[in-house]
Each structure stands twice: as C-alpha cells, then as structure tokens.
Legacy VTK file of the C-alpha trace (Angstrom):
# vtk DataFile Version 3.0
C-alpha trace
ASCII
DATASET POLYDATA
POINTS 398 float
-34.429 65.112 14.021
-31.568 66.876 14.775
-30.734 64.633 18.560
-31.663 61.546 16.373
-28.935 62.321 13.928
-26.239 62.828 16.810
-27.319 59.580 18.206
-26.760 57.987 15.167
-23.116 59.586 14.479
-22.050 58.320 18.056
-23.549 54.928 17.601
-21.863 54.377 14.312
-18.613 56.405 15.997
-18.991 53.767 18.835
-19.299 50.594 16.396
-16.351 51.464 14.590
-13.910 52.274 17.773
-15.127 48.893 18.791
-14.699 47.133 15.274
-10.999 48.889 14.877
-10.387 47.632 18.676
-11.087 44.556 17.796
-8.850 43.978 14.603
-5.669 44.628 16.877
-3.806 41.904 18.025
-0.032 41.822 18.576
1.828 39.072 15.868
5.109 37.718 16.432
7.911 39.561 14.063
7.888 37.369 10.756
10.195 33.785 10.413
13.201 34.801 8.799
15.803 32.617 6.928
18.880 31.829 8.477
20.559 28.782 5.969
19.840 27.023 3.377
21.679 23.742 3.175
21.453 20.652 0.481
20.942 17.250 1.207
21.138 13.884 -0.146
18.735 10.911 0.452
19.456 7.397 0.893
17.219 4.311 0.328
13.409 4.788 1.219
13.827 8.878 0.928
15.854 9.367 4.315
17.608 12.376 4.395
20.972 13.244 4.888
22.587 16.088 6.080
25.845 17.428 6.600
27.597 19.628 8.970
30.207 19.953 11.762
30.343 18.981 14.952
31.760 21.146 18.021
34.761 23.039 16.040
36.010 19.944 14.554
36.761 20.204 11.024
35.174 17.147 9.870
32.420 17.099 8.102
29.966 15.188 8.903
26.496 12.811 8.073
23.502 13.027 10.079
20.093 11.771 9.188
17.190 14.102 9.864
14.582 12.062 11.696
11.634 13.706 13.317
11.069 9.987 14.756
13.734 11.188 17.153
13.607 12.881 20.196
16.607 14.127 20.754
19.897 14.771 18.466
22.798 12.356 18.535
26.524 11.295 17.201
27.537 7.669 16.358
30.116 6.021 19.073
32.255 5.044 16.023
32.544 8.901 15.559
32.735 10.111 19.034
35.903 7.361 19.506
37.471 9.218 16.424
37.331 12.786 18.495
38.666 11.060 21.261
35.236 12.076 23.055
34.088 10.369 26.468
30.378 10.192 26.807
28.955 11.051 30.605
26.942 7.852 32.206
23.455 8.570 32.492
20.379 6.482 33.611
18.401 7.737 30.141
17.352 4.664 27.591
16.251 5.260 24.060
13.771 2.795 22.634
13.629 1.530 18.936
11.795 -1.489 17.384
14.651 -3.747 17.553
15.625 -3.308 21.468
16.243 -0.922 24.489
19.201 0.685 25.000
21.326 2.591 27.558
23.041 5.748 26.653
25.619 8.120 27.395
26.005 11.922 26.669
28.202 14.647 25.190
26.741 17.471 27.164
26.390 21.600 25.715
27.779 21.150 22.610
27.415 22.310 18.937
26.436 21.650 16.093
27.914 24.366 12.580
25.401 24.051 9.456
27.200 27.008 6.340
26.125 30.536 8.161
24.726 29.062 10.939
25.716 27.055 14.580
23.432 25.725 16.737
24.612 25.565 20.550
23.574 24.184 23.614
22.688 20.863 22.266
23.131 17.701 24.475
24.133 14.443 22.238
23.544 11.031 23.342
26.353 8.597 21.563
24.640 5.122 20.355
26.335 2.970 17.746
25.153 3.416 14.012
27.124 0.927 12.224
24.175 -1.169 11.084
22.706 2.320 9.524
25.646 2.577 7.713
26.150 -0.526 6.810
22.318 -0.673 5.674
22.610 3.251 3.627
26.071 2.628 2.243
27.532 5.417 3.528
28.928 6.251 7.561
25.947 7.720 9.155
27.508 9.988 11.919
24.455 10.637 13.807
20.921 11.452 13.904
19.305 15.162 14.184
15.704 15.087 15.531
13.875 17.178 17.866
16.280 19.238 19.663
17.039 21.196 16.428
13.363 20.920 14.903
12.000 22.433 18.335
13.920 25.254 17.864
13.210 26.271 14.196
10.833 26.179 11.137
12.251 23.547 8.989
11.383 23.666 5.038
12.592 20.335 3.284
12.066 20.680 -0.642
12.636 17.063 -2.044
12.520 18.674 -5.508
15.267 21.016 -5.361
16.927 18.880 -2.421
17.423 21.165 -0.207
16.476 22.298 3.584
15.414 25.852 4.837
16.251 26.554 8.429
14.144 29.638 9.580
14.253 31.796 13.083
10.518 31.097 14.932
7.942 33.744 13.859
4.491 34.197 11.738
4.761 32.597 8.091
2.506 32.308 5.933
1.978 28.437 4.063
1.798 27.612 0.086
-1.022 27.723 -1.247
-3.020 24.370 -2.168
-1.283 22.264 1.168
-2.596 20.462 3.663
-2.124 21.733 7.179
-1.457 18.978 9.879
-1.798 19.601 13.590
0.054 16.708 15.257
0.250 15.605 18.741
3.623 17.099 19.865
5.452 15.874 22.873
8.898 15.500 21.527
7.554 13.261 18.863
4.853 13.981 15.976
1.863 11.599 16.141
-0.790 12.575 13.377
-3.988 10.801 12.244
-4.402 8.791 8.970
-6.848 6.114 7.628
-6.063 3.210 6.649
-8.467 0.690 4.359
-7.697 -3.069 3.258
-10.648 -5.286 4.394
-12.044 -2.965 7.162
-11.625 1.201 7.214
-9.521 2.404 10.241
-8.640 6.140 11.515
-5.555 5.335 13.723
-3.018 7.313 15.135
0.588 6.967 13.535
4.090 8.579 14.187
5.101 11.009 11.567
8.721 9.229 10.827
10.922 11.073 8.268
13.972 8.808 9.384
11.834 5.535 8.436
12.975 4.962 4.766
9.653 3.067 4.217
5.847 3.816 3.582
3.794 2.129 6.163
4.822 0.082 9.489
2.132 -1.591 11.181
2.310 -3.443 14.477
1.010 -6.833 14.784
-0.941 -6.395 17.577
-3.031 -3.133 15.661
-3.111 -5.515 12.958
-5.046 -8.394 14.646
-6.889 -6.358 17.040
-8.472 -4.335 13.825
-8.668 -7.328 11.125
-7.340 -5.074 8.849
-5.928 -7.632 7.026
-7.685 -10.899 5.824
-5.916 -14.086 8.087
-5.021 -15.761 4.508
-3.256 -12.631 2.839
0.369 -13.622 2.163
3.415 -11.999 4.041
6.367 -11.766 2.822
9.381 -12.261 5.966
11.985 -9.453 5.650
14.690 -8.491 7.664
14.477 -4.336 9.010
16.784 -2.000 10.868
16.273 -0.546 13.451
17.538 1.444 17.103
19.085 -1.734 18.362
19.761 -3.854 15.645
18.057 -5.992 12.928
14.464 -7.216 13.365
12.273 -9.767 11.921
9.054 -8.119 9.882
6.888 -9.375 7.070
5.679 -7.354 4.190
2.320 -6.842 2.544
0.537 -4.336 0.635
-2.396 -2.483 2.220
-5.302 -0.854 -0.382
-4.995 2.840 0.789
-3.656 4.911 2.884
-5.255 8.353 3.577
-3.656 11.596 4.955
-5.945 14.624 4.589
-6.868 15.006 1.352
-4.222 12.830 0.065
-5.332 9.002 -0.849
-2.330 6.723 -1.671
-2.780 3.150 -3.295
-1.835 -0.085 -2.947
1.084 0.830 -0.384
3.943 -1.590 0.492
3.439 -2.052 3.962
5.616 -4.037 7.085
3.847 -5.554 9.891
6.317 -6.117 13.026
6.239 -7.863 16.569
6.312 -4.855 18.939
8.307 -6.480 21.527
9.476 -3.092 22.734
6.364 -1.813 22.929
7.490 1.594 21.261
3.615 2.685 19.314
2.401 1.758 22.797
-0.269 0.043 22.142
-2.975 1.254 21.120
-2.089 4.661 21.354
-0.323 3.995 18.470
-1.382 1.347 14.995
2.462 2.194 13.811
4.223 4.655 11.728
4.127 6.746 8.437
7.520 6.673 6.490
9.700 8.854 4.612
8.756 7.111 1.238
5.364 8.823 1.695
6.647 12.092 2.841
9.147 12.558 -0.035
6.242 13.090 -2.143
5.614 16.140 -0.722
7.699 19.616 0.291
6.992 19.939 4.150
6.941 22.505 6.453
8.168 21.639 10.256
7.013 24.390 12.324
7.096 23.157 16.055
6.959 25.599 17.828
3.099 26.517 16.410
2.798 22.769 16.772
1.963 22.210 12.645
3.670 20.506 9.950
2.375 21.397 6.147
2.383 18.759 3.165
1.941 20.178 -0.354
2.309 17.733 -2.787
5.752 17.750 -4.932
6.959 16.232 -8.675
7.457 12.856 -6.723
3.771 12.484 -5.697
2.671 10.498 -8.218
6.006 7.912 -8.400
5.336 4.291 -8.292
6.178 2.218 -5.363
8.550 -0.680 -4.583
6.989 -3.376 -4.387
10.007 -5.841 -5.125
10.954 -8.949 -3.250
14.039 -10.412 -3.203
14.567 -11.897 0.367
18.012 -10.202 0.042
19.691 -7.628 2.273
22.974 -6.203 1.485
25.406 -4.549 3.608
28.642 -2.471 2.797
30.711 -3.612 5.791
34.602 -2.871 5.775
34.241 -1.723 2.322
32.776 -5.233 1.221
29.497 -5.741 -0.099
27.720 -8.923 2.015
24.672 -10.602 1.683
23.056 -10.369 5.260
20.009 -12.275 5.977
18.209 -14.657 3.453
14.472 -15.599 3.888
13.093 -18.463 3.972
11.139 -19.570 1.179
12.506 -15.968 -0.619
14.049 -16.160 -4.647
17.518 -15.891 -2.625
16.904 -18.530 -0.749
15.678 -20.541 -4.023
18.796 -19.496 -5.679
21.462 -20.672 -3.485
22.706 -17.629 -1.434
23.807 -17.549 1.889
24.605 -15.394 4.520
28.021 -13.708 4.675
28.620 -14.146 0.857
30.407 -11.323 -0.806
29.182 -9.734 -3.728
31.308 -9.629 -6.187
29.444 -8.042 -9.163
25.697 -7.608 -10.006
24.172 -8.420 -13.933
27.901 -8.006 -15.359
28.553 -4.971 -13.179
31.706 -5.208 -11.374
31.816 -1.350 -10.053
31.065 -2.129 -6.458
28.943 0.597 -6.302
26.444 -0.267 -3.769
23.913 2.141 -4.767
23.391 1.095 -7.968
23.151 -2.618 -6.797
20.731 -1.793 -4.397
18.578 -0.295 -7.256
19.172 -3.267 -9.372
17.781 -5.376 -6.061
14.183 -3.514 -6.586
13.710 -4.156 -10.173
10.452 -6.199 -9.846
9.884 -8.964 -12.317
13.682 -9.209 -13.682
15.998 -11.987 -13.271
19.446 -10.554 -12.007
22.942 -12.655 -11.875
25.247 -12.210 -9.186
28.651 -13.264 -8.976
29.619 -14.242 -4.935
32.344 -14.994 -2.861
32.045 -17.919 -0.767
35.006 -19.628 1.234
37.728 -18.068 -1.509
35.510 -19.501 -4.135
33.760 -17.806 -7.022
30.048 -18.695 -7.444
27.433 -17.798 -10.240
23.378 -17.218 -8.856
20.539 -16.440 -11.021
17.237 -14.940 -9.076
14.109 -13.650 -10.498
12.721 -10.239 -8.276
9.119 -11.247 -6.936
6.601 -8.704 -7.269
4.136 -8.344 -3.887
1.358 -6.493 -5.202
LINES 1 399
398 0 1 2 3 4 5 6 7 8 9 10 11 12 13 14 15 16 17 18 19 20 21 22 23 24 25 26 27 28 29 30 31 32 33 34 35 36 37 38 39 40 41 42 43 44 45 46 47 48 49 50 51 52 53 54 55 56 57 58 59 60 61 62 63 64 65 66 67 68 69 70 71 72 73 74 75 76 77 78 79 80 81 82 83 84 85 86 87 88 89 90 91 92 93 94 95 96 97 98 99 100 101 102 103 104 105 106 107 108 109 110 111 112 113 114 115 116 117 118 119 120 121 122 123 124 125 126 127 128 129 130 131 132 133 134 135 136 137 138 139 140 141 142 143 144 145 146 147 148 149 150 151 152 153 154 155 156 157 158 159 160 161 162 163 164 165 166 167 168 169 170 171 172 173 174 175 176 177 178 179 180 181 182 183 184 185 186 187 188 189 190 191 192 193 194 195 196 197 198 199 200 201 202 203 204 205 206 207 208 209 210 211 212 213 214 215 216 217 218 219 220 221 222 223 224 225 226 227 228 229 230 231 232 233 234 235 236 237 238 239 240 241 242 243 244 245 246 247 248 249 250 251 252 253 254 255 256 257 258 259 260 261 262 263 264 265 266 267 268 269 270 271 272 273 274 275 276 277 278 279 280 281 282 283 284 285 286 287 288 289 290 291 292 293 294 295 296 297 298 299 300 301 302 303 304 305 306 307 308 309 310 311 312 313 314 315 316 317 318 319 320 321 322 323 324 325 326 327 328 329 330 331 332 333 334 335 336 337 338 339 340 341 342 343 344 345 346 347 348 349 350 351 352 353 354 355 356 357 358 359 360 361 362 363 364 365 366 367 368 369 370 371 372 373 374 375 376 377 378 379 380 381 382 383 384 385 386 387 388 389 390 391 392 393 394 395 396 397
C-alpha cells in the first residue's frame, strides 16, 4: 500500500513538472504606444495624414494607403525642396498605366513624438490626386511604415495609433483577418449578384470606393447578368484617369460581415495589376471606414470591429460629372455619354462658378451636393468668358 502510494505521488509529481513545462513559452515584450496622430478623410473615406518630411518645416499631406508598397512624395513637392530624385530601373504599376520612378534615398519621415528613418521615397506626380481630393496630396505612406509598426486607425474618433511591434491583445467582438502579405494585403471575400463567388481581393485603404472589379473576373465568373446596366465613369488612378463603369452588386461578404447592395466599378485591366486571376479586384476604403482596424504586419493580421459608420448608407448617385480644383478653379473634367451632364449641356473644361445658389467655392461641399441622389441641382458655369445656367437631376443606380 505504502510503494503504491509513492508511485502515485511521483506520477502525479511527474504530470505536473510536465504540465508546468509545458505552459512556458517565451512572448515578445508587449506593443507599446509611441504617437497618436489625427487625421482627416477625403472623398470615399481616404485618409489623410500629416507630418514632416526630412527636417523641413513644412508640413505636409500624405494619404495612408496599404494598396501601396512602398512610401512616396509628390514631384510637385520634391521640386519645392529643391530635391533631385536618383534614376532607377524600378516601375510602379496602377490601373491607369506603368510608370518609371526615381528615388530620394535614407530619408525621414517626423509624425508629433515620433520620426521614422531610413525610409527610401520614390517621387511620382500626384496632381490628379489633388486635383481629384481638393486638397495638395504630398505623397503616399504605405508599406514601408505599416511593416514596421502596429497601426490602429479609429474612424470614430479620427485618429491613428502608431505602436512599437510586440504581443497585443484585440477588442473584443472583431473579426480577425489573416491576409496574404508580400508587401501588399490580399484577403478573401464573397461576392453574390447572379452567381456566389469566394475571390481573392486587395485590401485597399487608399481606394476611396467600395468594390472594384476587373472585367475579365467579371465575365469569366458571370457574376453579373450580360443585360444589367453600367453606368461609364471616369476614375483616378497611378497614372492618370481611366475609363470604368459602375453597377451595384447584391452583397459583399467579409467574415462575418454581409454588406448590401454595394456600388461597385468594373474596369479594363490593361495593366494587368489584380493579375489575373489571382486577383477578382479590390476592397475600398468606403467599406473599411465602417470599421476601427488594426494593421499588425509584422504577425501578418489586420482586425475589423465594426464602428458608428457601419450601418451608413451608400452612394449610389450618378451624375456623369467629375470635378477638379485645378489652379484654384473648380472644372468640370470628363462628361459621360448618355450621363444627366451630358443631357444638361456641360462640357469639359467649364468652370464652376457656383452650385444651387452657392457661390463659396468650396469644393467640398459641392462635391457633396454632386451625390445627392434624386435632386435636381443648378450650376452656374464659365464657358469662353461667358456665364451659363444648367439644371441636372442626380440619377440614382440602385
């Protein structure tokens, strides 16, 4: 009795040495913060930032984009430094062309109580971004700084977290996504209109739209019946202006999430940038803004928990109308056919000279007027030195 008792104490001795082995495990000191910054957004949800370049005093306007892969500064601005950018062979890709590019090697970049060095910018021109946003866009930030941190955007307070690398622990009631991670996030998502897809998108925070399909994913899959109407619209892009046509797809399915009757472009992928059919397209900022995310690279996650904006309608008007704020004028850029501008009158190039009895020039607040669905909207234009009068009515698309 007495040996099976002592065999008994060592086995259970034994069982817990092994059990309190086996809990050990060496964890990475805990993510600290290092800033907290606010931001603005811009049409679609895009994000902007602001903070110094080098030890320049300027402030200045980046857009976050994790659709980038690198971090960057407008040629515009570069000029204005009196900054040189070093040849290279290196392209960057976007949906509206290919493009060579130069860089401003090993330099910095100063957020409030916080610089980020070693950074290597390549210097494209961003003039149709600003132009597009209303405001200069000095470059982009993508994933040279969002490698080396744990981002936190909150899109209800407006404001961005930047925390050291370490073990942190996620909000309750979120959805964990573990994206494909080169230098750019590619996550799944289902799509449904007349047939159910699971596709692979880009996760595009600098995309101030919902959902961008390519053509070629689009008649490959037959998500889309061959009679539903599109709507032609001109986009922006890395290169320029491109050619799309807009829809609406029936949902749109990220985890748990399901989102409804979602404004959608289809585009030509001439550049071949989802290469196809790695890729059916891309999931926009005016998704993402509807929830507070968590960017933590370096474990290769990003978490969505859903925010006060979740439930906000879309935009589903149509005008055919872009504007531009070019050398502080407000312009009408392209017109499509068989669009209410078109119908009205307006051309390309015409000036805007006030919106509904509005004469503040405030672009923001006529771009907001643009996307009121189902109102008719009077604008007063400049056209050869001459002062015109159009009436439009905003289509609807869904």
């Amino acid at each position: 009795m007495k040996k099976t008792l002592q065999l008994t104490a060592l086995a259970t001795f034994l069982l817990l040495t092994v059990r309190s082995r086996a809990q050990e495990e060496f964890v990475e000191p805990p993510s600290r913060l290092l800033t907290r910054i606010s931001f603005n957004q811009v049409t679609g949800g895009v994000v902007i930032l602001k903070a110094q370049f080098d030890d320049f005093p300027d402030t200045l306007h980046f857009i976050l984009d994790s659709g980038s892969s690198g971090i960057s500064l407008d040629s515009s601005t570069a000029a204005y430094f009196k900054l040189k950018p070093e040849a290279s062979d290196k392209t960057i890709r976007g949906i509206a062309g290919i493009k060579k590019v130069g860089f401003l090697y090993n330099r910095k970049l100063r957020f409030p109580g916080l610089t980020v060095d070693s950074l290597n910018f390549h210097v494209n021109d961003y003039s149709v971004l600003s132009s597009v946003y209303g405001e200069q866009v000095d470059g982009i930030i993508g994933y040279s700084l969002l490698s080396r941190y744990i981002i936190k955007l909150n899109y209800d307070s407006l404001e961005m977290e930047i925390c050291s690398k370490g073990s942190i622990r996620y909000p309750k009631g979120g959805y964990l996504i573990k994206p494909i991670l080169n230098s750019l996030p590619v996550q799944s998502a289902r799509v449904k209109d007349e047939y159910t897809y699971n596709a692979r998108f880009l996760h595009d925070i600098g995309a101030g739209v919902c959902l961008m399909l390519s053509k070629d994913f689009v008649e490959d899959s037959m998500l889309i019946r061959k009679k539903r109407k599109l709507y032609p619209k001109e986009g922006e892009g890395i290169g320029g202006k491109v050619s799309m046509h807009m829809t609406v797809v029936k949902e749109l399915k990220i985890g748990p999430y399901r989102f409804r009757n979602i404004p959608t472009y289809i585009f030509e992928d001439n550049f071949n940038v989802t290469s196809y059919p790695f890729l059916g397209g891309l999931i926009g900022n005016d998704i993402f803004r509807r929830f507070n995310v968590i960017f933590n690279y370096p474990k290769r996650d990003i978490h969505l928990i859903p925010n006060t904006h979740f439930r906000e309608p879309f935009d589903y008007s149509y005008s055919g109308v872009e504007i531009y704020l070019v050398d502080g004028k407000i312009l009408i850029g392209d017109v499509a056919k068989g669009s209410p501008g078109e119908a009205a009158g307006l051309k390309e190039g015409d000036q805007v000279m006030a919106l509904n009895n509005n004469l503040s020039q405030n672009f923001a607040q006529y771009k907001v007027a643009l996307q009121a669905a189902g109102e008719k909207i009077k604008m007063l234009i400049r056209r050869d030195n001459e002062l015109l009068q159009f009436e439009l009515r905003i289509r609807s698309i869904l």
